[in-house]
MARDO-97114 format. One line per 8 residues: number of its first residue (from 1); their letters; for each residue x, z, y of C-alpha. Coordinates in nm, 3 decimals. Each point is the difference from the previous one (the first is absolute). Example, Ala and Ser with C-alpha at 12.3 -4.5 7.8 and 13.67 -1.06 7.14 Angstrom:
% MARDO-97114
1) AS) 1.230/0.780/-0.450; 0.137/-0.066/0.344
This chain:
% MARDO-97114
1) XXXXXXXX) 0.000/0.000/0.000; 0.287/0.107/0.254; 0.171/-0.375/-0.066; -0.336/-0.171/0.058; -0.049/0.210/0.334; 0.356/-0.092/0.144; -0.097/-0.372/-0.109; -0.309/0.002/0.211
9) XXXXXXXX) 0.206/0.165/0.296; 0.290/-0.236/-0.001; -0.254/-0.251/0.001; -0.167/0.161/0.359; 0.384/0.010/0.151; 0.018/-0.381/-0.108; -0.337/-0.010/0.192; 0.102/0.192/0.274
17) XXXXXXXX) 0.304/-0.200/0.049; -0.176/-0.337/-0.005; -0.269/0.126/0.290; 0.140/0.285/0.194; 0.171/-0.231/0.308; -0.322/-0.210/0.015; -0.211/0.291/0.010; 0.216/0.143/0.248
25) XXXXXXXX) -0.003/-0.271/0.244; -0.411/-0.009/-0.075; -0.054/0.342/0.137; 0.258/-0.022/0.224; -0.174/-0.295/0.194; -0.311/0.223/-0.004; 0.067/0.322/0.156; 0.137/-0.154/0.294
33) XXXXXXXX) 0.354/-0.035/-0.108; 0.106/0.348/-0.052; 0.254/0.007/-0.265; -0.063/0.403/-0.107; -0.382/-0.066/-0.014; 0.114/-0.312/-0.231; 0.215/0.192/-0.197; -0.252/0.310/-0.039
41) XXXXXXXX) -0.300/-0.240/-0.129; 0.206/-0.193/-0.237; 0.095/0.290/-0.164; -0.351/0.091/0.011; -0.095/-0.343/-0.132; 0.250/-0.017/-0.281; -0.072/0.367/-0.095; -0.362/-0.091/-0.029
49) XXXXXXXX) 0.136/-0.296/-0.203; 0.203/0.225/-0.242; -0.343/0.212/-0.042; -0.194/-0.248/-0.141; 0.231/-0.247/-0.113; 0.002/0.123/-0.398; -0.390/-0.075/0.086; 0.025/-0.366/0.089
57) XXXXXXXX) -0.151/-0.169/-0.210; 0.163/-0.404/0.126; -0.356/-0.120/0.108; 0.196/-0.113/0.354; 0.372/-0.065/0.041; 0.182/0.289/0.049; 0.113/-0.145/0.373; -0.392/0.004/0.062
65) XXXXXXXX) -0.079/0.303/-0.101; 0.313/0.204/0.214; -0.145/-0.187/0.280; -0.335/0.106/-0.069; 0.160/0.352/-0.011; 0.162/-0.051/0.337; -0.276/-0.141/0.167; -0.207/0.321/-0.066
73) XXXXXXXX) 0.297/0.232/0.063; 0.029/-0.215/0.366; -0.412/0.051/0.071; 0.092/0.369/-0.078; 0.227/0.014/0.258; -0.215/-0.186/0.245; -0.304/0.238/-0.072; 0.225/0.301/0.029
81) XXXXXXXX) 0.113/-0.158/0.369; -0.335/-0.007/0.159; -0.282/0.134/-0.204; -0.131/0.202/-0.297; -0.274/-0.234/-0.020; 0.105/-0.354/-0.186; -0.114/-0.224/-0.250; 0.244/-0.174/-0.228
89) XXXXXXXX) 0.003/-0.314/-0.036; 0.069/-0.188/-0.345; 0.172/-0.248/-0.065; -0.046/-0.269/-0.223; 0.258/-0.105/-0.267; 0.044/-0.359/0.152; 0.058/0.134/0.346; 0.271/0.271/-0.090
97) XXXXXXXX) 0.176/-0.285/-0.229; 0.006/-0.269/0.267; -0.003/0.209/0.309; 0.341/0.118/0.024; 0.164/-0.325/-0.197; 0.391/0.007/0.124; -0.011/-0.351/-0.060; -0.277/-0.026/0.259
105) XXXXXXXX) 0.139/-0.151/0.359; -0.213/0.183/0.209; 0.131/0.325/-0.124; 0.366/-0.057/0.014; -0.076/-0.148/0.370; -0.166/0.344/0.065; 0.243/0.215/-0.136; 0.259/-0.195/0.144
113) XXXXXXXX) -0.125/-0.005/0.336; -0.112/0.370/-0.030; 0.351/0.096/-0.064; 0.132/-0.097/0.365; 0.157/0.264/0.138; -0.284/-0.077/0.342; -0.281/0.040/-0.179; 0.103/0.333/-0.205
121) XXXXXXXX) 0.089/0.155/0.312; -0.304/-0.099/0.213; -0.238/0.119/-0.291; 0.209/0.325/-0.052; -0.109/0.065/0.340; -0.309/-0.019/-0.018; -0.243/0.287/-0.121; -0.028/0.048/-0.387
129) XXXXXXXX) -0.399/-0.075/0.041; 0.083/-0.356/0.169; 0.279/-0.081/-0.241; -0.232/0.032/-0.284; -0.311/-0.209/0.139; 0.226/-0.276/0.081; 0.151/-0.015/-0.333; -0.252/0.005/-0.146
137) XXXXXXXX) -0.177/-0.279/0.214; 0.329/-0.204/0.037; 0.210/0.067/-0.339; -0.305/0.097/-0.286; -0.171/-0.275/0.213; -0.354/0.253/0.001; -0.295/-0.068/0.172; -0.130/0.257/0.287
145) XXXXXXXX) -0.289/0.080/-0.255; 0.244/0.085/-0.242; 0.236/0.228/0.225; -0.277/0.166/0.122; -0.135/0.150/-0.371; 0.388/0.057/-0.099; 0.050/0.231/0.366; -0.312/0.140/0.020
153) XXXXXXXX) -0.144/-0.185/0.336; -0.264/-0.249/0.107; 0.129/-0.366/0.065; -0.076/0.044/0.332; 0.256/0.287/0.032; 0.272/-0.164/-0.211; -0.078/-0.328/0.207; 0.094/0.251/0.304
161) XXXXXXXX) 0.326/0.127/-0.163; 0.158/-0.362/-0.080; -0.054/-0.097/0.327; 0.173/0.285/0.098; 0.281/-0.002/-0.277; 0.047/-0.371/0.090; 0.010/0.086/0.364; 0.258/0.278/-0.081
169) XXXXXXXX) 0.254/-0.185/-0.202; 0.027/-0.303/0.230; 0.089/0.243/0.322; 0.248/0.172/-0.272; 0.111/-0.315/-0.120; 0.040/-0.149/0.382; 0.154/0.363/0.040; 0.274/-0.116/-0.243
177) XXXX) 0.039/-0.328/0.131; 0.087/0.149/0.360; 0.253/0.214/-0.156; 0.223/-0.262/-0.178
């Protein structure tokens, strides 16, 4: 029994190893850039993984289902930043295999751009509320509807704060220009 245990574990390190950067970079994107709150949640995620991977039972790919993990671990921490009230939101199987693709364009063009040293500053900057509505309007591409179940707010109010996050990152981000 002990041999077929440390089988199944060296199996989750192989895992672990094969997803830990791209889930990194995921959540990393997604709570407005800050590498400890990146850090902290992947650990979270891939302890979550560990949990329940002697559970998994292959109905997804294993890339699908530690991304369904982290997307749920990253709704945590966006219910946990403005409200005990939230819904969560599933996610299909399609969408979690497809969405986050490495070999999609878009994304590398996103995370390329994203990794200026301009825009980190500018959105480091800005309040922790506005850094999350615009990622999640501008990088998780989410519709007002949908940021305003996962904070807790009417569209109307989270209409109201992306015109003021927007507003607030391109005085930063003219800030920065000024001071080159």
């Amino acid at each position: 029994m002990s041999f077929f245990k440390d089988e199944r574990e060296q199996k989750f390190i192989l895992v672990y190893q094969a997803y830990v950067d791209e889930i990194y970079q995921y959540a990393y994107l997604r709570t407005g850039m800050s590498h400890a709150t990146a850090e902290d949640i992947t650990q979270e995620i891939f302890m979550d993984a560990y949990k329940g991977f002697f559970g998994f039972k292959g109905l997804c790919s294993e890339r699908t289902w530690i991304f369904k993990i982290a997307r749920n671990k990253l709704n945590d921490f966006y219910r946990k930043q403005y409200s005990p009230k939230f819904e969560i939101i599933e996610m299909d199987d399609y969408l979690a295999e497809h969405m986050d693709d490495p070999a999609q364009d878009v994304q590398e063009i996103l995370v390329k751009s994203f990794e200026r040293e301009k825009v980190r500053d500018c959105l480091e900057a800005l309040s922790e509320q506005y850094r999350i509505v615009l990622v999640l309007k501008y990088i998780d591409e989410r519709t007002v509807k949908d940021i305003a179940v996962i904070v807790g707010k009417s569209p109307k109010a989270v209409e109201s704060i992306l015109q003021r996050a927007k507003k607030a990152f391109i005085k930063n981000y003219a800030k920065y220009e000024e001071g080159l």
